[in-house]
C-alpha positions as CSV (number, residue, x, y, z in Angstrom):
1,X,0.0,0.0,0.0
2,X,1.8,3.6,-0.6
3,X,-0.5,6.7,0.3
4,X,0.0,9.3,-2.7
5,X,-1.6,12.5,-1.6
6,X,-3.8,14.2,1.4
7,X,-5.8,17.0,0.8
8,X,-7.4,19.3,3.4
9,X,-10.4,21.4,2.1
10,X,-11.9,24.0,4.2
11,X,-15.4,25.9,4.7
12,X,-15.6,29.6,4.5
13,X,-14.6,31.4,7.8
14,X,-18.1,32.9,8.5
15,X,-19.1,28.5,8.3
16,X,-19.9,27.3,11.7
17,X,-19.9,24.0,12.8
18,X,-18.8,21.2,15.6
19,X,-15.9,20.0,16.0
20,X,-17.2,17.4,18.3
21,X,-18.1,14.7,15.6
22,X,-14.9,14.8,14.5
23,X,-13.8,13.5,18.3
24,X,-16.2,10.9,18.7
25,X,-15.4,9.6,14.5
26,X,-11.8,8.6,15.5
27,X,-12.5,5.4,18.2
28,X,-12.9,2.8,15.3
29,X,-9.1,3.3,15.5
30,X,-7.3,0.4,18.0
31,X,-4.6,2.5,19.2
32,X,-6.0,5.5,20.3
33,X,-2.7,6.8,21.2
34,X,-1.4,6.4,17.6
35,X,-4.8,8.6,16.5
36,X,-3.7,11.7,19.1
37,X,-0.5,11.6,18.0
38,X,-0.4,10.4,14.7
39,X,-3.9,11.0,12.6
40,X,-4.4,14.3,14.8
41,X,-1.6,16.1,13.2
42,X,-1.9,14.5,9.7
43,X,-5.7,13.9,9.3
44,X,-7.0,16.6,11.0
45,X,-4.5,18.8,12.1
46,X,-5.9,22.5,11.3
47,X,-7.0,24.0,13.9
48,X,-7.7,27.7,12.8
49,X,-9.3,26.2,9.9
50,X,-12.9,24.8,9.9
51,X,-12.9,21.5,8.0
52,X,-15.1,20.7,5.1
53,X,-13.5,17.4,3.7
54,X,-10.6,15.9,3.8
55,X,-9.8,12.8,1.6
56,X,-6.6,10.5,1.1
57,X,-5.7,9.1,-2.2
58,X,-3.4,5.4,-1.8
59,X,-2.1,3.1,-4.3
60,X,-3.1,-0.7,-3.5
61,X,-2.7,-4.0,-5.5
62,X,-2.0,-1.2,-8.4
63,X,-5.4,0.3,-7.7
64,X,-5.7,3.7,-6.8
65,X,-8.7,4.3,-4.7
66,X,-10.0,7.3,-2.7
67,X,-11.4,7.3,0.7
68,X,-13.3,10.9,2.1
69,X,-14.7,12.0,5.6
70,X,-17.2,14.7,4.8
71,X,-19.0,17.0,7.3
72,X,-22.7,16.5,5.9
73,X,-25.8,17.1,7.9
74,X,-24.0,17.5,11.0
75,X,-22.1,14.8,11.0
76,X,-19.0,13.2,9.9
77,X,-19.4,10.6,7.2
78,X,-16.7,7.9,6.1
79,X,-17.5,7.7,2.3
80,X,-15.7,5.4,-0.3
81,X,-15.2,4.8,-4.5
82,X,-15.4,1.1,-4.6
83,X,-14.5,-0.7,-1.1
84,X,-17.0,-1.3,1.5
85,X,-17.1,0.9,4.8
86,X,-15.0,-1.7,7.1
87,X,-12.5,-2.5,4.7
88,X,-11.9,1.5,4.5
89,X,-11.6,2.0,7.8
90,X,-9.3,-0.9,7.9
91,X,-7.0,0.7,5.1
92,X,-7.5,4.0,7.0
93,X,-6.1,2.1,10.2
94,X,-2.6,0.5,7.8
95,X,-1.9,3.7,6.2
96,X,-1.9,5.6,9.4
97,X,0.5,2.8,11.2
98,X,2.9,2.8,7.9
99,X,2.9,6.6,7.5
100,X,3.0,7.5,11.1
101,X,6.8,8.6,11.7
102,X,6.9,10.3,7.9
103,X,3.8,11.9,9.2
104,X,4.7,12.8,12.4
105,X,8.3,13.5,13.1
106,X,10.3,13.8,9.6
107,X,8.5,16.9,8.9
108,X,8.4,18.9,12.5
109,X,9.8,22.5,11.3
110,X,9.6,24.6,14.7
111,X,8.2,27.9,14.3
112,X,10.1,29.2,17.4
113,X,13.2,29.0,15.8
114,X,12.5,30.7,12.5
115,X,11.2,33.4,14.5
116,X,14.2,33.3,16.3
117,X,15.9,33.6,13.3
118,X,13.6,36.6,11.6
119,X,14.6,38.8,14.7
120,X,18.3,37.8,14.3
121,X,19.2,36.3,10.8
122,X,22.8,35.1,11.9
123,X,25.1,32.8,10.5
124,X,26.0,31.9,13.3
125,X,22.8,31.2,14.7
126,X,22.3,29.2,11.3
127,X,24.9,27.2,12.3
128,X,24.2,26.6,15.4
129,X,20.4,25.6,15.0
130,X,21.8,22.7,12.0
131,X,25.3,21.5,14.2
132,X,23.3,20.6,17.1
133,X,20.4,18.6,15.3
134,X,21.8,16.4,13.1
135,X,18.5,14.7,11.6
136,X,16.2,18.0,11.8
137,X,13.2,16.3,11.0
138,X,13.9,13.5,12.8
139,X,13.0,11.7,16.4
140,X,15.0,8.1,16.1
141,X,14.9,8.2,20.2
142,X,11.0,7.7,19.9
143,X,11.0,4.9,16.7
144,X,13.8,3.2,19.0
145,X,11.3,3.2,21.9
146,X,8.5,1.8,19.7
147,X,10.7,-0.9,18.7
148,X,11.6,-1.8,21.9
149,X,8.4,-1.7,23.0
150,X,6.9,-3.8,20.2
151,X,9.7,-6.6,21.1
152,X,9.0,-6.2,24.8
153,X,5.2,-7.1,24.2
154,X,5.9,-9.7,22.0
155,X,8.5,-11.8,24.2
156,X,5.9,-10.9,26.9
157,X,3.1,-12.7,24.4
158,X,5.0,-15.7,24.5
159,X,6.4,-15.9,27.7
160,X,2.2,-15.6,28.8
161,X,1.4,-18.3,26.1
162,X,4.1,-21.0,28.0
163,X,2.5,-19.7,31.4
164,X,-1.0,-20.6,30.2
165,X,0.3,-23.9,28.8
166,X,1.6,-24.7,31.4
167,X,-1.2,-23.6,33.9
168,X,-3.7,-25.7,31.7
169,X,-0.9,-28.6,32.1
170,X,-0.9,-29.1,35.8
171,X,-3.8,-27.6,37.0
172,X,-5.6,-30.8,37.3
173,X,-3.1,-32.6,39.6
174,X,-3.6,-29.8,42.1
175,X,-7.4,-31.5,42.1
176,X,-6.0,-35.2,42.5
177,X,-3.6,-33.7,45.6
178,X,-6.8,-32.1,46.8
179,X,-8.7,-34.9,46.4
180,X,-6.4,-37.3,48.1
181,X,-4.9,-34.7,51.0
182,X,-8.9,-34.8,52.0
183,X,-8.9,-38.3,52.1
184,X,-6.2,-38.7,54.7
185,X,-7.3,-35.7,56.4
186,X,-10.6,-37.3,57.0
187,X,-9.1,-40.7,58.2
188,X,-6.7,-38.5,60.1
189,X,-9.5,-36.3,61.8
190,X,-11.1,-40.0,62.9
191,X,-8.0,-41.2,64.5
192,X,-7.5,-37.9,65.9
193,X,-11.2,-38.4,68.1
194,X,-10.6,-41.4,69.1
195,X,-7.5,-40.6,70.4
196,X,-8.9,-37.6,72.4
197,X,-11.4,-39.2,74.0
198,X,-8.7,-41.8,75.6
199,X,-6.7,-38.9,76.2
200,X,-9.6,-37.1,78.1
201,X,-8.9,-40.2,80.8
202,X,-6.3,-38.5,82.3
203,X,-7.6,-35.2,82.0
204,X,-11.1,-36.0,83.5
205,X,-10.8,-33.6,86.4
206,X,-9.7,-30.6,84.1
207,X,-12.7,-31.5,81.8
208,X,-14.9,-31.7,84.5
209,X,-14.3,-28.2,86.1
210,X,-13.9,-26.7,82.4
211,X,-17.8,-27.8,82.7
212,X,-18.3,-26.6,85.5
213,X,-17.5,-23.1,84.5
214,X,-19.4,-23.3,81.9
215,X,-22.8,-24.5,83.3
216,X,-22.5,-21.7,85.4
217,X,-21.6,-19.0,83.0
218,X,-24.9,-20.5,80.9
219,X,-26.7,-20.8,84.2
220,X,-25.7,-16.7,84.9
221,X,-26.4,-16.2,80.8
222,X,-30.3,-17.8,81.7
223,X,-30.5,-15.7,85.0
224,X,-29.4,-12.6,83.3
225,X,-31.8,-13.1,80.3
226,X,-34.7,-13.9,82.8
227,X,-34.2,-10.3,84.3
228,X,-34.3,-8.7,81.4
229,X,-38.0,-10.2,80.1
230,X,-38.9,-9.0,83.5
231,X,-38.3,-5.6,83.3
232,X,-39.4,-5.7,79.6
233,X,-42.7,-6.7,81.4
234,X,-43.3,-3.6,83.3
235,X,-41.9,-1.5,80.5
236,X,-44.7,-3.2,78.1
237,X,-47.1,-2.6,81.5
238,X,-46.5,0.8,81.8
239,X,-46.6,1.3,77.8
240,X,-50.4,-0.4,77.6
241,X,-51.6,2.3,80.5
242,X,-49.7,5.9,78.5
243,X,-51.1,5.0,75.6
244,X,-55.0,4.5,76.8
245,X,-54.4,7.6,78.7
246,X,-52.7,9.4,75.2
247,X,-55.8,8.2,73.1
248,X,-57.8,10.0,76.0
249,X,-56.2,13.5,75.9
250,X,-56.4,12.8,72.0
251,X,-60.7,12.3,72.1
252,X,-60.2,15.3,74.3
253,X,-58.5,17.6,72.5
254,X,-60.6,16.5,69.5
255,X,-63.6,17.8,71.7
256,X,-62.3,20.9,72.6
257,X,-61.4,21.4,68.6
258,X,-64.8,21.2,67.5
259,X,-66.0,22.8,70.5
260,X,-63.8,26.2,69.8
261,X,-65.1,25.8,65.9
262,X,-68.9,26.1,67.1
263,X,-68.0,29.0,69.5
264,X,-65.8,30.9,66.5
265,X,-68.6,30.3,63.7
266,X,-71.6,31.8,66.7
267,X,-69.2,34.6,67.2
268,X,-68.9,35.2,63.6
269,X,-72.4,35.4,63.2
270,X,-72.7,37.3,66.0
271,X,-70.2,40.2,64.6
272,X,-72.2,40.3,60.8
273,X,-75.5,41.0,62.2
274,X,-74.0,43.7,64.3
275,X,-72.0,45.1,61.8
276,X,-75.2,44.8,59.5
277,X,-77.3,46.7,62.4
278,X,-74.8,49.3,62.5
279,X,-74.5,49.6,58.8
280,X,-78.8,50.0,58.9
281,X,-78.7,52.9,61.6
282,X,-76.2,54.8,59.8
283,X,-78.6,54.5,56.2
284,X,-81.8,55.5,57.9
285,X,-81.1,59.0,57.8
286,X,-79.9,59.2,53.9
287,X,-81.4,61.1,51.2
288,X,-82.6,58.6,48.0
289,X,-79.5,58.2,45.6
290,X,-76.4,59.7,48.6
291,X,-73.9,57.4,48.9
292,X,-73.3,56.0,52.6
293,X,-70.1,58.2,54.2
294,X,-68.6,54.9,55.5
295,X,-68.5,52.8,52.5
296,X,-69.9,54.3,49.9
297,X,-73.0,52.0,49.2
298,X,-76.1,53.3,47.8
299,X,-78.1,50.3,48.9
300,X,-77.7,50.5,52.6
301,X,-80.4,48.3,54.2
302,X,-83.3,50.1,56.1
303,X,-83.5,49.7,60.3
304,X,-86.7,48.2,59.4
305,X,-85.5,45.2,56.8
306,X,-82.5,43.9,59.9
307,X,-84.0,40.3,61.1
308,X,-83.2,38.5,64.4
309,X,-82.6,40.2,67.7
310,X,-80.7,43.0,68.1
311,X,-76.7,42.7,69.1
312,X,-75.3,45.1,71.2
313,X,-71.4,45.9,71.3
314,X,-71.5,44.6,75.0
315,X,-73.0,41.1,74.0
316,X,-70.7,40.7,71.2
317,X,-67.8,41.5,73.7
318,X,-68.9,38.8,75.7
319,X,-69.4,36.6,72.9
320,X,-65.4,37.5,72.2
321,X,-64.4,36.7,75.6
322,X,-65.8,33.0,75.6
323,X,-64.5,32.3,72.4
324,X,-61.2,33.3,74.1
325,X,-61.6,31.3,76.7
326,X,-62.3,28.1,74.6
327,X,-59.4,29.1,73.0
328,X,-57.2,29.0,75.6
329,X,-58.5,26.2,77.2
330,X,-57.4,24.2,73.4
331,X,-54.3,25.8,73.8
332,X,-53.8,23.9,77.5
333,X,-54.8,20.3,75.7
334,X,-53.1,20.8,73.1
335,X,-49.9,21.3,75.2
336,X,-50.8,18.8,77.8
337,X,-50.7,15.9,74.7
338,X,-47.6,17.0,73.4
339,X,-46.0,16.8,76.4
340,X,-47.2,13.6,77.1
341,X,-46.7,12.2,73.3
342,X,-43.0,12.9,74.4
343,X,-43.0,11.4,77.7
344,X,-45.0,8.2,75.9
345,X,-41.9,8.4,73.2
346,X,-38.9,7.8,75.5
347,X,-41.1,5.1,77.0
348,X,-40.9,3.7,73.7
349,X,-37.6,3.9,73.1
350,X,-36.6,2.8,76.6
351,X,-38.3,-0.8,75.1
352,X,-37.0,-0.6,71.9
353,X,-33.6,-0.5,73.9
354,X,-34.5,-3.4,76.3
355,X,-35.3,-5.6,73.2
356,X,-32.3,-4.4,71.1
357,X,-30.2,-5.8,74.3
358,X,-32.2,-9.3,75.0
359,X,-32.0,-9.6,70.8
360,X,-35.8,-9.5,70.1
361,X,-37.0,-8.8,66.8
362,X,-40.4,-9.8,67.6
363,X,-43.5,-7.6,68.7
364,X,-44.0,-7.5,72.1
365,X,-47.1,-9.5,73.6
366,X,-47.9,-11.2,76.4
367,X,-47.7,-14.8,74.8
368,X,-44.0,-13.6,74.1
369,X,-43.2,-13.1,77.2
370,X,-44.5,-16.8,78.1
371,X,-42.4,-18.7,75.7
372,X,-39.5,-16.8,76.2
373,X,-39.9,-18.1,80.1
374,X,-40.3,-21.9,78.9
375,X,-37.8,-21.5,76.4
376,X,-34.9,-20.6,79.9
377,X,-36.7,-23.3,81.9
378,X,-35.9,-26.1,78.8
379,X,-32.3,-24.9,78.6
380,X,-32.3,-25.4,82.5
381,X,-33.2,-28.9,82.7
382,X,-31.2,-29.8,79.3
383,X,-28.3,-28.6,81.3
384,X,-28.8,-30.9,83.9
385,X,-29.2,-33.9,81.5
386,X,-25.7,-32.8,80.0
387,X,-24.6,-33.2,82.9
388,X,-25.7,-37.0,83.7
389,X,-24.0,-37.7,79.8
390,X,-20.8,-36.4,80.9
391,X,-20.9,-39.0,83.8
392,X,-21.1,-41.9,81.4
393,X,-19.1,-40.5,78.9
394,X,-16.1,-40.8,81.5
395,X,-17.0,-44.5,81.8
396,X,-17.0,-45.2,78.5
397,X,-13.2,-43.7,78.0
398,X,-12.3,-46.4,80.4
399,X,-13.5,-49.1,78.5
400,X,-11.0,-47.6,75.5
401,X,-7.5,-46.9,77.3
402,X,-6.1,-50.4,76.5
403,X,-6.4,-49.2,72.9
404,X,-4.8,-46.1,73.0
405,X,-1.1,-47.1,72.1
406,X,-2.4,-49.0,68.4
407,X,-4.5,-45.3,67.9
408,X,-1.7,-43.1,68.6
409,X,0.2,-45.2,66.0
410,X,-1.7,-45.0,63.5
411,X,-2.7,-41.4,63.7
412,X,1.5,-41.1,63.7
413,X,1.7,-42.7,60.3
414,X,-1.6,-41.1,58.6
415,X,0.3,-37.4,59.6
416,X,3.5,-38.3,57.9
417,X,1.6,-39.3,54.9
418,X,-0.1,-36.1,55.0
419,X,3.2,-34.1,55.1
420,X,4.7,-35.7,52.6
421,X,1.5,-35.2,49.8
422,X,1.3,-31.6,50.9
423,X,5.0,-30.4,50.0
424,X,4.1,-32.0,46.9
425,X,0.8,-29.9,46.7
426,X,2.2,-26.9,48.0
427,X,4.9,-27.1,45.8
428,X,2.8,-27.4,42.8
429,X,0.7,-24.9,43.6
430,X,3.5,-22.7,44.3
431,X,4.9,-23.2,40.6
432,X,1.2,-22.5,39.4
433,X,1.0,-19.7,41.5
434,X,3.9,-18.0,40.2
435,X,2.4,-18.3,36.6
436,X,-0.7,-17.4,37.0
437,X,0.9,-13.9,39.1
438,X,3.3,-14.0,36.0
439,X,0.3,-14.2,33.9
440,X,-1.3,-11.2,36.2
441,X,1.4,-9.0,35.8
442,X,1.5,-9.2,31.4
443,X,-2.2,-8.6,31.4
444,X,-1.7,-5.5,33.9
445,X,0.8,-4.2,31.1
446,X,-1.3,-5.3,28.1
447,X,-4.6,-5.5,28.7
448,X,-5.7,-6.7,25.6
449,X,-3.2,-9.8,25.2
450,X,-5.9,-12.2,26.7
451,X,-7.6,-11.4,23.3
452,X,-4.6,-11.0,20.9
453,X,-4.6,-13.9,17.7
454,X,-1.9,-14.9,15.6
455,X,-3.0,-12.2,13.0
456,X,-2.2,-8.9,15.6
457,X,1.0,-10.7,16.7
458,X,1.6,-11.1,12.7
459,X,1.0,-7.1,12.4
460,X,3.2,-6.6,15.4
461,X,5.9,-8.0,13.7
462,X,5.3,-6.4,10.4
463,X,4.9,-3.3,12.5
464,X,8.3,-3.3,14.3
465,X,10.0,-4.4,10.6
466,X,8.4,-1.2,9.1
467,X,9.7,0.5,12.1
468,X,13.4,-0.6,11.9
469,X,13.1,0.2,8.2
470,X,12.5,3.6,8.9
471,X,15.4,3.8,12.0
472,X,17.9,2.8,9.1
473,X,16.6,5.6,7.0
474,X,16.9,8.1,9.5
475,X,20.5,7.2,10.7
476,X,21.3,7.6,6.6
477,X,19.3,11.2,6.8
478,X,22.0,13.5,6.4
479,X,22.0,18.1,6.4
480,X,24.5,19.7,4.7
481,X,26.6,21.7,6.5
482,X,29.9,23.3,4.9
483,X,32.0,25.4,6.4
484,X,30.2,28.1,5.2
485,X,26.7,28.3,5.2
486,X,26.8,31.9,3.5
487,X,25.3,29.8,0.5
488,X,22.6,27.6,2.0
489,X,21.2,30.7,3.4
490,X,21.0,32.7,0.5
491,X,19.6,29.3,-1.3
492,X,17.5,29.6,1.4
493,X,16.4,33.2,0.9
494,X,15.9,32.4,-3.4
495,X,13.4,29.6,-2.5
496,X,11.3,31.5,0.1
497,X,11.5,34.8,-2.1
498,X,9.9,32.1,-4.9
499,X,6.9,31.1,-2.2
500,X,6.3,34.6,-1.5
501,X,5.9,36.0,-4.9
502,X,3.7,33.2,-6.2
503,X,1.4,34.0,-2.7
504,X,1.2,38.0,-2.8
505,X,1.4,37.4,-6.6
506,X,5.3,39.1,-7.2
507,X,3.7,41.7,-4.5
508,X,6.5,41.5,-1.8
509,X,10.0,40.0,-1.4
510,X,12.3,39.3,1.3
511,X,15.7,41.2,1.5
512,X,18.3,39.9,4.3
513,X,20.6,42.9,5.5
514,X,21.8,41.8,9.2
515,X,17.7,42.3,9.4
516,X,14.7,41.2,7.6
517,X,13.3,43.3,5.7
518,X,10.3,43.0,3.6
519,X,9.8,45.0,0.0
520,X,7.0,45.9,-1.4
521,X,7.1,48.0,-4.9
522,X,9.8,50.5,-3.8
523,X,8.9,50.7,0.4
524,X,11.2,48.5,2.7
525,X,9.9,47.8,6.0
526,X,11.1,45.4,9.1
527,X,9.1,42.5,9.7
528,X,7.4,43.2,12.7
529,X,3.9,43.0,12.3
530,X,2.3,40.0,13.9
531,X,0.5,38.5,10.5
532,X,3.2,39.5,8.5
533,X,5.9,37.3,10.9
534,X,4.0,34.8,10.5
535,X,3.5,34.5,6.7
536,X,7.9,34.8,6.8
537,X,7.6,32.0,9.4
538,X,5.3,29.8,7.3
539,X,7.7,30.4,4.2
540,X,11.3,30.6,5.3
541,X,10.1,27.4,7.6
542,X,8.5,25.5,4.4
543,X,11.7,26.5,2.6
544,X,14.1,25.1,5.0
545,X,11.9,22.0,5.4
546,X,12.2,21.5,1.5
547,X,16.1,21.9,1.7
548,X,16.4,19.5,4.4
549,X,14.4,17.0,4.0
550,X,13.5,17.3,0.1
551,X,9.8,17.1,0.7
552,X,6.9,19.2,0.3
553,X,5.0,18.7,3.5
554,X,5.6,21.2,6.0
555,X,4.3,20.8,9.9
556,X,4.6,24.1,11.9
557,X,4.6,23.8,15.5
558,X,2.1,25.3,18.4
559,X,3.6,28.3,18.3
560,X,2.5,30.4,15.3
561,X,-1.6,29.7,16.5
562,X,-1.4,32.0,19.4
563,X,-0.5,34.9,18.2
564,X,-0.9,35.5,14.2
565,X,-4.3,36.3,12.4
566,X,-6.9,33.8,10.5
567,X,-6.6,36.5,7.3
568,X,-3.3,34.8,7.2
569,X,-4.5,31.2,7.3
570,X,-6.9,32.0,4.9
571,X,-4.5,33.2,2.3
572,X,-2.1,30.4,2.7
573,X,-5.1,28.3,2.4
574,X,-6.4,29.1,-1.2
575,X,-3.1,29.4,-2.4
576,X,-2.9,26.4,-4.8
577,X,0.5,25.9,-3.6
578,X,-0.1,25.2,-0.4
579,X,-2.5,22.7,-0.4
580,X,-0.4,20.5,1.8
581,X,0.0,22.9,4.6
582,X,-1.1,20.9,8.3
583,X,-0.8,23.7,11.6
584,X,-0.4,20.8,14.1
585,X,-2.3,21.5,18.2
């Protein structure tokens, strides 16, 4: 496969769109790092530019064929002359590993230094920049490290293929060890009771007051528990009698609610008729069609049209003070059931507590408290029958002393068998151990290898051959550097004089006189201005980029983004002979 040409178009400046698709486009591509760094400066690389299309044109099985990402309906589209959309993206994915270093670090030109260079256009400086880079265009330090990274992972891919191999191997015998060590650890775990319980012969006193102690801890453990259920009892006593007095104050205070509702709605009644009688006494005396001097109603009603009995201000006061009363009388009951909802509360909580320490989840009851009783009375009297066991138990380890020699013996000869198969265990699964850790440790590294085939380790190869290919290149990449480079700049000054003409169309020129100066008709002026340093950076940099490396692509660094104008980009980028011109982030 060679890649023949790369072409950037762009929209008009006053264009918007969304760079985002672009972002999200690129993950079809395995090694994302290689898309950053690689496809990121070649493929999309502009960044004061919008992109419309860009589109690659590669030579394959002496087929040419043309793959394009366009920005339609906004989104990025993959679009292809004859090969299907996989098999393009898969081409995409070749040319970008093959062309990467070309693409990437033999045509770096760093705009610092021709800026440098513009302010003082030195020989020596010259000099200096070419003596101490002897590949300009070059980073061999970083191809080295890819190769050595390549072999490392591949040495690593089969060093974790013999680990698995062997893994798979001898993973089985660890289950025929297992199988057998639990066999003689189960006739060893007989021998080993039978050989107690003669043993407990001469330690029948010691066993004896060992339970001793603990009957009476358990017997303290039941006494302690019975407490408890008893003071849960008057807890859960005292609980039944607050809340029958609670749901009292609460019919009570319900009471008094309505009761202060009926005194509120009499009042109310009580202060419209009033207010109506008052409104009547104050109309009697006014003329047909003059408005009332209160309120402004023409339709006050006559003394004679008020029903009901009359209200005087001093019943209505009265009326006032009895609603008051009931008032504060609900006031009192409403307080007095607060105050007891909180005293009922912490009783509450005092249970909730108790139960919490005698671990009941149950809800308390009466029947609760009855079975809990049996339950401490049947561990009483099973205590007492363990106790008549333990009597013949002693009896019976009589009967068995004459046999304890022949046990001790045999439980001797199970253990040494037992030693023996476990080194040979241990030391299996030691070995396997160590592999699969081994194993651990690769995948930690690479990820990905449980999943690699024989077709990436294949690339992987071809990959790292491609790679020392291009390291043996490099070391041949060679600048020329004489003794003086009096001529290489002024062949250097002839070629960008060429780029500038054919750009400003034979408008300006470049004169170097310890200064750069540029000409335009018969005015000479010092290159100072911001866009027009950088158009002498973008062609004195393409220039030296040609001489050095005899190629036509140019990569400018960072630098010349921060500070020159987009009129500039523009220019450069209709101008037919820049069409491969890549500002890299």
């Amino acid at each position: 496969m060679n890649l023949l040409q790369l072409t950037i178009e762009t929209f008009d400046k006053n264009v918007e769109t969304d760079f985002t698709s672009f972002k999200n486009h690129i993950n079809y591509i395995e090694d994302h790092n290689t898309v950053v760094n690689g496809l990121t400066f070649a493929f999309f690389g502009l960044t004061e530019i919008i992109i419309k299309r860009v589109y690659l044109t590669f030579e394959l099985n002496n087929i040419i064929h043309t793959i394009e990402r366009v920005y339609q309906s906004g989104r990025c589209i993959l679009r292809c002359d004859d090969l299907e959309n996989e098999e393009a993206r898969h081409h995409i994915h070749n040319i970008l590993n093959m062309n990467y270093n070309q693409f990437l670090h033999q045509f770096i030109m760093p705009a610092s230094f021709i800026e440098t260079w513009i302010q003082s256009p030195t020989e020596a400086l010259m000099r200096s920049f070419l003596s101490t880079k002897s590949v300009m265009t070059s980073d061999t330090k970083m191809i080295e490290e890819q190769i050595n990274d390549t072999m490392a992972f591949l040495n690593s891919y089969e060093d974790y293929k013999s680990a698995c191999a062997y893994i798979t191997k001898n993973k089985p015998y660890l289950s025929l060890y297992s199988n057998h060590l639990d066999q003689l650890e189960k006739s060893l775990e007989d021998k080993k009771k039978k050989v107690l319980r003669e043993i407990e012969l001469v330690t029948e006193l010691d066993d004896m007051e060992k339970k001793a102690v603990i009957r009476k801890q358990q017997q303290q453990t039941i006494d302690k528990r019975r407490e408890g259920l008893n003071a849960l009892s008057l807890l859960y006593d005292e609980y039944l009698i607050s809340q029958d007095h609670l749901f009292d104050l609460e019919a009570s205070y319900t009471r008094d609610v309505y009761l202060y509702g009926s005194e509120n709605d009499d009042y109310m009644r009580m202060y419209h008729h009033y207010m109506n009688s008052i409104a009547g006494i104050l109309a009697k005396d006014l003329k047909e069609g003059t408005p009332c001097p209160v309120c402004g109603s023409l339709h006050h009603p006559k003394p004679c049209l008020i029903e009901g009995r009359e209200i005087s201000r001093e019943l209505l006061f009265k009326k006032e003070a009895v609603l008051e009363k009931t008032r504060t009388d609900l006031e009192k009951k409403r307080l007095e059931k607060a105050t007891y909802m909180v005293r009922h509360q912490r009783l509450i909580e005092k249970i909730i507590e108790k139960k919490k320490e005698l671990d009941i989840t149950e809800d308390i009851s009466k029947e609760m408290f009855i079975r809990e009783l049996s339950i401490l009375n049947t561990d009483y009297l099973s205590h007492y029958k363990e106790d008549k066991k333990l009597l013949d138990e002693i009896g019976y380890l009589h009967k068995l002393e004459k046999h304890l020699p022949a046990l001790k013996q045999d439980y001797h000869e199970i253990l040494m068998a037992i030693e023996e198969v476990k080194e040979e265990y241990l030391t299996l699964q030691k070995k396997i151990k160590h592999a699969e850790k081994f194993c651990d440790e690769i995948i930690q590294k690479y990820s990905f290898i449980m999943y690699v085939d024989e077709n990436i380790i294949e690339n992987k190869k071809k990959e790292c051959l491609n790679n020392q290919k291009i390291l043996t290149l490099l070391h041949k990449q060679t600048i020329p550097l004489e003794e003086d480079v009096t001529s290489f700049i002024t062949q250097l000054m002839n070629i960008a004089n060429r780029l500038l003409k054919q750009i400003t169309h034979d408008r300006l020129q470049l004169i170097l006189d310890n200064k750069l100066y540029l000409q335009e008709e018969d005015h000479l002026s010092l290159v100072e201005d911001s866009t027009m340093l950088g158009l002498c950076i973008i062609v004195l940099g393409y220039s030296l980029s040609s001489m050095i490396s005899h190629q036509d692509i140019l990569f400018i660094d960072h630098s010349l983004q921060e500070d020159y104008h987009e009129t500039l980009i523009n220019t450069l980028s209709i101008s037919p002979y820049f069409s491969r011109l890549y500002i890299t982030k």
